[in-house]
C-alpha positions in Angstrom: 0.0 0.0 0.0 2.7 2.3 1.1 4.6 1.9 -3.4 0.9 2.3 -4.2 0.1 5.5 -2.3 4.1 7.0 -3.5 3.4 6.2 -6.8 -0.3 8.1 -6.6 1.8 11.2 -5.4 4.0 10.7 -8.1 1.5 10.3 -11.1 -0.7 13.0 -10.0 2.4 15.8 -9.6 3.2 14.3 -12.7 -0.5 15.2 -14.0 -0.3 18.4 -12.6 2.7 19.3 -14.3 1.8 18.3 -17.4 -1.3 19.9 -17.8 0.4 23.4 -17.0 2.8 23.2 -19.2 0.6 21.9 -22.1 -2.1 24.7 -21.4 0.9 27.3 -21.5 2.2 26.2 -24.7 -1.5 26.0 -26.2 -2.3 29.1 -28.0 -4.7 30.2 -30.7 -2.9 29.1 -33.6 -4.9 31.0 -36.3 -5.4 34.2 -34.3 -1.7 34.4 -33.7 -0.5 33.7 -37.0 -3.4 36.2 -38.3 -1.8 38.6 -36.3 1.5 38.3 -37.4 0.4 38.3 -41.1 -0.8 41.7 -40.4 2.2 42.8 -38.9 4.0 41.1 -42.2 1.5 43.2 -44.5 3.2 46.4 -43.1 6.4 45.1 -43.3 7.7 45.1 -39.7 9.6 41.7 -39.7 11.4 43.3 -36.4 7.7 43.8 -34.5 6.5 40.1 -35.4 9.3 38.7 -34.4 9.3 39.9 -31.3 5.6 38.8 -31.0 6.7 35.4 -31.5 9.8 36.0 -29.0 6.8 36.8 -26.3 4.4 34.4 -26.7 4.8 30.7 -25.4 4.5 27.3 -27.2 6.2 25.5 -30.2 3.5 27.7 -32.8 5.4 30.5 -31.5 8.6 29.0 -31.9 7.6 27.2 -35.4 6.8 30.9 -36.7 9.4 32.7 -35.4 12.2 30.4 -37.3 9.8 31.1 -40.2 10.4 34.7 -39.6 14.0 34.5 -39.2 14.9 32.8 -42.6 12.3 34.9 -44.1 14.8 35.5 -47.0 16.2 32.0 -47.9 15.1 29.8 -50.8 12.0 27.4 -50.3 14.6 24.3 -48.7 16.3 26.5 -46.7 12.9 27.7 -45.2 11.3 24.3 -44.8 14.7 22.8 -43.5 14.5 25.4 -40.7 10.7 24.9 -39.8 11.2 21.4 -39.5 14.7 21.9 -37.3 12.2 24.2 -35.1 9.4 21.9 -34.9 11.6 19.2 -33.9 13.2 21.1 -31.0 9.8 21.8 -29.9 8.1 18.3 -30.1 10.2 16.2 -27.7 9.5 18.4 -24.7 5.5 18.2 -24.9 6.1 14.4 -24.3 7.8 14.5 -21.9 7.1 12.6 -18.5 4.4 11.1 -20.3 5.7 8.1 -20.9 6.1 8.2 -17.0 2.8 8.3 -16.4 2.1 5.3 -18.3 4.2 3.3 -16.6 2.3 4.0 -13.4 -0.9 3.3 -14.9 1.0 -0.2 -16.2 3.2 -1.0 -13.0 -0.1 -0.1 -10.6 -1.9 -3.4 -11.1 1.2 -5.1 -10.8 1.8 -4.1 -7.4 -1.3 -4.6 -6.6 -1.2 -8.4 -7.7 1.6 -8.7 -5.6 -0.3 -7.8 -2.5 -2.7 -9.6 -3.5 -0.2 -12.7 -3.9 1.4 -11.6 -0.1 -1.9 -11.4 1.4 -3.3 -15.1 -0.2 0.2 -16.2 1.3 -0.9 -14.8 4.8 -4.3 -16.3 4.9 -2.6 -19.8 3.8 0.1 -19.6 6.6 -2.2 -18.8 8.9 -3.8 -22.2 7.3 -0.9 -24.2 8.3 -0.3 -22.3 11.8 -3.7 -23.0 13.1 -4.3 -26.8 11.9 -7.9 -27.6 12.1 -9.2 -25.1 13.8 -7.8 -21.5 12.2 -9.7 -18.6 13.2 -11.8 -16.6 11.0 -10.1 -13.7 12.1 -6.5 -14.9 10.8 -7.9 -16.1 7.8 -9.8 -12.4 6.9 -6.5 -10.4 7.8 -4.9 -12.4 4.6 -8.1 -12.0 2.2 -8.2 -8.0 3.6 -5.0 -7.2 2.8 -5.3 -8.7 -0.6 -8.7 -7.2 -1.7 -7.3 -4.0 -0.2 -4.6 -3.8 -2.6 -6.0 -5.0 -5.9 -8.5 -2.7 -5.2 -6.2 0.6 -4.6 -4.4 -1.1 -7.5 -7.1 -0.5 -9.6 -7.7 3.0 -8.2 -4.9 4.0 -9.1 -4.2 2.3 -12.8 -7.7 3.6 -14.0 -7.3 7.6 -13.2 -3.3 7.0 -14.0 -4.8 5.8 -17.7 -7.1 8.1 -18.6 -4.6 11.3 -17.3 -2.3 10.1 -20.1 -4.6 9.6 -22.7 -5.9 13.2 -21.7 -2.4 14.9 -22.1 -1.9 12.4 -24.8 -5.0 14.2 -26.7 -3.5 18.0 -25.5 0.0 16.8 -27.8 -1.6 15.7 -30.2 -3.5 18.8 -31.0 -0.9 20.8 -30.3 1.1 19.1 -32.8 -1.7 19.5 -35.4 -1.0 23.3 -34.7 2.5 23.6 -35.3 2.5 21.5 -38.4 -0.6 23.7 -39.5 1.4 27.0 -38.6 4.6 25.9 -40.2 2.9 25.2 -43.3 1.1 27.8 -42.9 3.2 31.1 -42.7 6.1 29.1 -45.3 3.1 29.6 -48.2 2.9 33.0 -46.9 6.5 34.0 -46.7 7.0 32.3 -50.1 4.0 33.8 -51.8 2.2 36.7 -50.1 4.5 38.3 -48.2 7.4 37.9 -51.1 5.1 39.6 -54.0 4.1 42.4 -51.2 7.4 43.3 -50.7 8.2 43.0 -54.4 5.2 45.4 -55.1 6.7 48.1 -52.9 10.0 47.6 -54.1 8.3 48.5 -57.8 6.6 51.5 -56.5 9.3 52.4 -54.7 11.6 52.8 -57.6 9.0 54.2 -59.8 8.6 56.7 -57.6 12.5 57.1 -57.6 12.9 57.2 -61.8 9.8 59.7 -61.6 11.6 62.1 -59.1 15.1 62.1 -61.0 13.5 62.5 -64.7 
């Protein structure tokens, strides 16, 4: 009872944990790269980088490498998305695959007990002959109810906390791979022919004021 109840503590300050940090790193994906668009449209690279520097998450992260190879070719671009997204990634999974071992390791135990307190109520079998109290024999079956049943307690929460965070990753990964593709299309179309536009006017207006 006494691994059952530290591994409890353990998996839910693992649970705890988790869920901050995944609720901190889960942002509006489209609203922020909406935003940043519009601070692309006026070309203030400087200003939308910093918006990515200040708000959490891989998205952020994912965008801001975007931002910051702005310039390269389309390889270069995707090759640094890609490097961004997988520095991200491994840290939303982590300690989850601790918390799936408690959910798996929790019955266990609890079979053990159960095992140890079977053993009990058969020594006490062989101690008392032909006339073994009741009372010996329930301490045995007690003890080994008592801990498939905390077992169980424990395993079924433990398993549906990981699948939980399990779903959080999951759609925070459909985020980034959304944003990455995402603000590449823009950088390589929108943003490109916007700045090439301007760049027309602004020699237009250049050959117009010399001639």
């Amino acid at each position: 009872m006494w691994v059952l109840l530290s591994l409890a503590v353990l998996g839910l300050v693992l649970f705890v944990e988790r869920l901050l940090y995944l609720h901190r790193g889960q942002i509006r994906a489209t609203e922020f790269l909406d935003g940043v668009k519009n601070i692309l449209a006026q070309r203030r690279m400087a200003e939308a980088v910093t918006v990515c520097e200040e708000a959490p998450g891989p998205v952020a992260a994912v965008v801001k490498s975007a931002l910051l190879h702005a310039g390269a070719d389309e390889v270069s671009l995707r090759y640094a998305v890609q490097d961004a997204a997988v520095t991200e990634l491994p840290a939303l999974e982590r300690r989850l695959g601790a918390l799936a071992a408690i959910a798996q390791i929790a019955p266990l135990v609890g079979l053990l007990g159960t095992v140890l307190g079977m053993t009990t109520t058969f020594r006490a079998f062989m101690e008392g002959g032909r006339y073994a109290t009741a009372q010996a024999l329930a301490g045995g079956m007690w003890q080994a109810l008592l801990t498939a049943g905390a077992a169980l307690a424990l395993a079924i929460p433990a398993h549906l906390a990981h699948h939980l965070l399990h779903g959080r990753v999951r759609a925070i990964v459909r985020d980034v791979e959304w944003a990455g593709n995402e603000i590449m299309r823009y950088l390589l179309v929108d943003y490109r022919a916007t700045v090439a536009v301007k760049a027309d006017a602004s020699d237009t207006l250049s050959g117009g004021g010399g001639a």
